[in-house]
N, C-alpha and C positions, 0 to 999 in steps of 0.2 A: 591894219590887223587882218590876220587871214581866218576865219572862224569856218571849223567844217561839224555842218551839222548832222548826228545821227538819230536813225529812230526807227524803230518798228511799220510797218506798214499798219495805220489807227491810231499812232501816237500824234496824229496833229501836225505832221515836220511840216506839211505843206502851207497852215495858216501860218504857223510862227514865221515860214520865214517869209511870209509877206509882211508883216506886223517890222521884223528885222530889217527889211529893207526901206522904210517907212520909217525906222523910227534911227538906224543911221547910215543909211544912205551905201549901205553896200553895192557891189556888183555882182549879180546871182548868177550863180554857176552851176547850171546843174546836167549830168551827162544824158539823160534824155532830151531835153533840150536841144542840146548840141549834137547829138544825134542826128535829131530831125533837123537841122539847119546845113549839117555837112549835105546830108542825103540829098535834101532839097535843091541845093544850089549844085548837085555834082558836082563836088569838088575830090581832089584824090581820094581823099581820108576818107571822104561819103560813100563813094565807089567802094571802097574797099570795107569799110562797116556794114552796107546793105545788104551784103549774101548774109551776111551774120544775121540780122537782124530779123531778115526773112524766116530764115531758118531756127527761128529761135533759141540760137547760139550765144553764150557771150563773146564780145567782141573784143579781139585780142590785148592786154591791156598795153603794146607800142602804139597799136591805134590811137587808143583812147586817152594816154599819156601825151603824146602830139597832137591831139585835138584841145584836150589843156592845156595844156605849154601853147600853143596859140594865141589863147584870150588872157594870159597874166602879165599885165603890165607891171613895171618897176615901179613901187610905191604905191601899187593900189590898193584897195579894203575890199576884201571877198569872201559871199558869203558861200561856201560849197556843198551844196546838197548831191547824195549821191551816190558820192567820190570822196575818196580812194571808196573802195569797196573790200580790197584783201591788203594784207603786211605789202605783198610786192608793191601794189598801188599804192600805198604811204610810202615808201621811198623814192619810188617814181617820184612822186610830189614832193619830197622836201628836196630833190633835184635840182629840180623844174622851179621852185622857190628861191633856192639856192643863189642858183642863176640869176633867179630878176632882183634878187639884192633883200629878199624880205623869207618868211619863215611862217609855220603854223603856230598861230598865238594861241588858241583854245581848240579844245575839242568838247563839243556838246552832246550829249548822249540822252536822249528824250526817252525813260522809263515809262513804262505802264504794265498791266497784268494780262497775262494769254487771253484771259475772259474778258476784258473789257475791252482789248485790243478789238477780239471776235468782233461783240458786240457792238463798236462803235462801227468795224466795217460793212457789218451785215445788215445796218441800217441806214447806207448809205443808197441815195439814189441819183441818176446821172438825168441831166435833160437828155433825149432822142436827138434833140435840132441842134441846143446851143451848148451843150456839154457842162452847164451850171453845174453845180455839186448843191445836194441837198442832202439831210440826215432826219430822218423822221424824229428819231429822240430829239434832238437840241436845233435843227434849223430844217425844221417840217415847213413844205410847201405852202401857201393859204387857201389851197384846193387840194387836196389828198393827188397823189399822182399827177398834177400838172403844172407845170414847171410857171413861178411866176412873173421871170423876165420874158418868154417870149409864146406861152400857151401850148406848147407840146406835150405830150407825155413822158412823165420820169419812167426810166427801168433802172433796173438791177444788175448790175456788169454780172460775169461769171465771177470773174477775178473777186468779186464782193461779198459771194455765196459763203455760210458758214463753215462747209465744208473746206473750200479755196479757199479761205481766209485762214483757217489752221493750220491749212498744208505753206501759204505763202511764210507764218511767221516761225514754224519750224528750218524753212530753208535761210531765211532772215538771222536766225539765232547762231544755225552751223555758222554760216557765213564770216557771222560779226562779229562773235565770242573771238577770235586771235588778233583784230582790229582793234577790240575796246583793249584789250589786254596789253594791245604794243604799246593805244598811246597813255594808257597808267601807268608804263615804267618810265614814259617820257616825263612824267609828270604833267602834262598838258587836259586831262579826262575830268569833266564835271557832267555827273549825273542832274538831270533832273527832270523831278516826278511829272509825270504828263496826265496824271488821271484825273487833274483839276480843272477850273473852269481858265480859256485862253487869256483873260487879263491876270490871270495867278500866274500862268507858265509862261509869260513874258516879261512877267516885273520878276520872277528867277532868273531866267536868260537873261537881262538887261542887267541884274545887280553881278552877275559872272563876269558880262563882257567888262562893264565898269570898273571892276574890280581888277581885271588881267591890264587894263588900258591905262589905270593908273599905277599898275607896278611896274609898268616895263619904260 
């Protein structure tokens, strides 16, 4: 099954899909990632995304389409965070699907409120050394400010500030509002609530996929 996961920046995408991957064994795909992997190893596609990337540009989506198309084996289970990101990139990918003989089984759209959204990201703090994620509400350090896998000091991205956090989920909503929309006429679209605690919005995730896994 191919499952591509959506969500707000604070809705959590990033534990659920560890939790997803852990609990069936998907293959995470996610276009940051592979980003940094093309760049890295300068390979064509690297080459060709890093002016973008620099310039903090979106990078074109042929690029990013054949950097997908790359890692989708025939018959694999993949979990895609990310990606597609507009309608064009959802065709791209049921293409790209097409091709390797399989198809988008679900689509997950992880819910939450502008204010909590804020809120969960404005309280987020980064290690300085080891880039740990910490949250003062729900997964507070055991030292205020210092990080407790490796003793450094936690900060506060910009990207995290209240401000920046308002400004990212307004662009997050233009964005995504025509994406959630295509795949609800595909019939493929299940919301769910992410303002709960992560063993709540995984046993929803989990009775979705189980649910899509035994009708098909």
């Amino acid at each position: 099954m191919i499952v591509l996961l959506l969500g707000a920046p604070g809705s959590g995408k990033g534990t659920q899909s560890q939790r997803l991957i852990k609990r069936y064994g998907f293959k995470y795909l996610a276009t940051g990632d592979i980003f940094r992997a093309e760049i890295a190893q300068k390979t064509a596609l690297g080459l060709k995304a890093e002016g973008y990337v620099k310039a903090g540009k979106l990078v074109p989506d042929d690029v990013v389409l054949e950097m997908v198309a790359g890692r989708i084996e025939p018959g694999g289970q993949y979990l895609l965070d990310g990606f597609p990101r507009t309608v064009d990139q959802a065709h791209g990918l049921s293409e790209i699907l097409r091709r390797a003989g399989t198809e988008v089984g679900l689509v997950l759209s992880l819910t939450l409120s502008s204010a909590e959204a804020i809120r969960r990201m404005s309280s987020r703090r980064i290690c300085s050394n080891c880039g740990e994620v910490f949250n003062v509400i729900s997964r507070a350090p055991r030292v205020e400010n210092v990080c407790d896998k490796c003793g450094a000091a936690l900060i506060q991205r910009e990207d995290d500030s209240a401000a920046t956090a308002e400004k990212r989920l307004m662009v997050f909503e233009l964005q995504t509002q025509p994406l959630v929309a295509y795949y609800k006429g595909e019939q493929l679209l299940k919301e769910i609530d992410a303002s709960g605690a992560p063993d709540a919005i995984e046993a929803a995730i989990a009775a979705e996929i189980d649910a899509r896994g035994k009708a098909r």
